[in-house]
N, C-alpha and C positions, 0 to 999 in steps of 0.2 A: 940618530937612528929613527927610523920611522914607524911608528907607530899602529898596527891593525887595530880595528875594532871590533870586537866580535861580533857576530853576526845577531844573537838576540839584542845586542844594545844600537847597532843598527834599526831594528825593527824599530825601537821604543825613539830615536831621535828624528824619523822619517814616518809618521803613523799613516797608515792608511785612510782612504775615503771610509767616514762612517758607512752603517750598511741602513744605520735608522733614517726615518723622515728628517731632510733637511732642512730650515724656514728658510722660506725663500723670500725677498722684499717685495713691494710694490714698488713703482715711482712714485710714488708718494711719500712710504717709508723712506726712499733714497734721497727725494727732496730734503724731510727734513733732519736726514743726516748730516748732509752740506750745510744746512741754514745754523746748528747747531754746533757746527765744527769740529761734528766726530769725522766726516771725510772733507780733505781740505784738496786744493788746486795741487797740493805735491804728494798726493795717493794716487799712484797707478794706478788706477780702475776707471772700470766702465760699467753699468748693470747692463748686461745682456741675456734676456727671457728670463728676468727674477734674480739673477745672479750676478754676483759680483766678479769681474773677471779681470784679471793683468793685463795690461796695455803693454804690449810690447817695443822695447826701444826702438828707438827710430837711427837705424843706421847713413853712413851718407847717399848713395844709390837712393833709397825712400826718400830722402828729406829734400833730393836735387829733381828728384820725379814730382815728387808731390808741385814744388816749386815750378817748373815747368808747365804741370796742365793749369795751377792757378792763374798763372800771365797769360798764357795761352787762353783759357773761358775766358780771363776780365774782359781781353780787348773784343771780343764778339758780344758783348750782354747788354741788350737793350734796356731803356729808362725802365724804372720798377723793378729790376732785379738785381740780386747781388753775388756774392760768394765768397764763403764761410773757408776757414782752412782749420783741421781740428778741434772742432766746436761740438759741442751734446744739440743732440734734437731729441725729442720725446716722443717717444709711440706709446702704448696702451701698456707693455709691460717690461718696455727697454729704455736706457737713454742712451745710446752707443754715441762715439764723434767720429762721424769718418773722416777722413783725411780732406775730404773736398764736399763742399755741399752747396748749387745752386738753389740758393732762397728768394721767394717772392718778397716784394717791398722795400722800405727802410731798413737801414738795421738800427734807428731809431724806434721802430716798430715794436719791437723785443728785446725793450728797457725791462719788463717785469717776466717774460717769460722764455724761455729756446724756441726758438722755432719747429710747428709739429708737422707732420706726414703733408700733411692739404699744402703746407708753406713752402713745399720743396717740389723741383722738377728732377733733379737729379744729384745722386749721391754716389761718390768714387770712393773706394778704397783702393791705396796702392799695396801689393801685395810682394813677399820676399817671403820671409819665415813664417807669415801670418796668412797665405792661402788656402789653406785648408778651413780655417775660419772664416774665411771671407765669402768661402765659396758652401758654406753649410751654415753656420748661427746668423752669421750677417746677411747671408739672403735670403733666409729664414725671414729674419724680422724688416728685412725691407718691402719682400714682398707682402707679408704680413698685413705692412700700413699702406697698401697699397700706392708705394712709391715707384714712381711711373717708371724711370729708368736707372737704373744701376750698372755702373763700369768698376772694371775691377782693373788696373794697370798689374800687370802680370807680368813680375821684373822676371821673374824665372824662364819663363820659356817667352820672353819679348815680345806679349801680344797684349792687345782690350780686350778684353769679354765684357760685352753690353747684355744685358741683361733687360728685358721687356716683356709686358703685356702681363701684370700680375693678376691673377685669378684665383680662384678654387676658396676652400669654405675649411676651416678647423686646421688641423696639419696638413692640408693636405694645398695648404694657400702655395703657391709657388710661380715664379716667372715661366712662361709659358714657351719664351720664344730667346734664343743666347746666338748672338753671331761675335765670331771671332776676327778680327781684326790684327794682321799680321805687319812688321815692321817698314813693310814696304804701301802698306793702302792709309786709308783716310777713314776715322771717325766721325759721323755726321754728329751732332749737338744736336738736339730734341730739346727743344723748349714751348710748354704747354702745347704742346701737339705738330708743331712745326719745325722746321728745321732751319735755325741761324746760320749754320755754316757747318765747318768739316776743321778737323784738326789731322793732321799728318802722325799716324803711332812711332814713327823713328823723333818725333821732335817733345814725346814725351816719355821717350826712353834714356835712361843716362848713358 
């Protein structure tokens, strides 16, 4: 027979958001959480603007999209560059992993540290259950560190949103310029100010 549970003991197993100041971490703080093994590589999290946040599962759709734009950059990315798949970069008060990330140099380079804002041309998130975050904290803090380009693969309604031209000063830092790219055209690649090539949006859609 199953069971109700009243509704005040409800309250007490589900609490809500406190209402006092929360502490919020630095990167720094979060550094040497990891170094100390209070958060390990199997803690779903990310700090994003101070906070520690749930990394959402990676369903198959993500995991065969993500796979797709990886193969798809490698084979255009000239000597000195490389690309990251789920990896932390650090900004001033995030270390979020997008799902894709063109890095400058070795990835011998960043034997002792992630790669930061200046080390990247561009950062993808694929997006399912996780677009509303991708498209408000996560371009938030990309635009933030003034990372040149941001693509969001956009399983739900089967487009890119690229994301450009970051500006502005305090909150009010934001991408300036968003063109949508629909399943039938072609995304140009932007690297350090030029354009390598074009990728087809139906060839990094599942």
């Amino acid at each position: 027979m199953a069971i109700e549970t009243p509704l005040e003991q409800q309250v007490l197993i589900f609490p809500a958001i406190p209402c006092e100041p929360i502490w919020r971490l630095s990167v720094a703080q979060y550094h040497q959480m990891t170094r100390q093994g209070i958060l390990t590589d199997d803690d779903p999290v990310e700090l994003l603007e101070g906070w520690l946040v749930t990394k959402m599962p990676k369903n198959p759709p993500h995991r065969l999209a993500t796979q797709l734009a990886r193969e798809a950059l490698a084979t255009m990315l000239p000597v000195g560059w490389h690309i990251n798949d789920q990896e932390p970069i650090t900004t001033e008060e995030s270390e979020p992993e997008p799902d894709l990330s063109i890095v400058r140099g070795e990835r011998r380079h960043y034997v002792e540290r992630h790669p930061s804002a200046s080390d990247l041309a561009l950062v993808i998130e694929v997006a399912d259950t996780t677009l509303q975050r991708d498209r408000t904290s996560k371009q938030r803090i990309y635009a933030r560190a003034a990372i040149p380009v941001y693509w969001i693969i956009n399983l739900a309604e089967r487009q890119v949103e690229v994301y450009t031209n970051p500006s502005g000063t305090g909150v009010r830092v934001a991408y300036q310029q968003r063109h949508d790219y629909g399943a039938t055209d072609r995304v140009p690649v932007l690297l350090a100010g030029g354009e390598i090539g074009a990728i087809g949006v139906d060839d990094l859609l599942p």
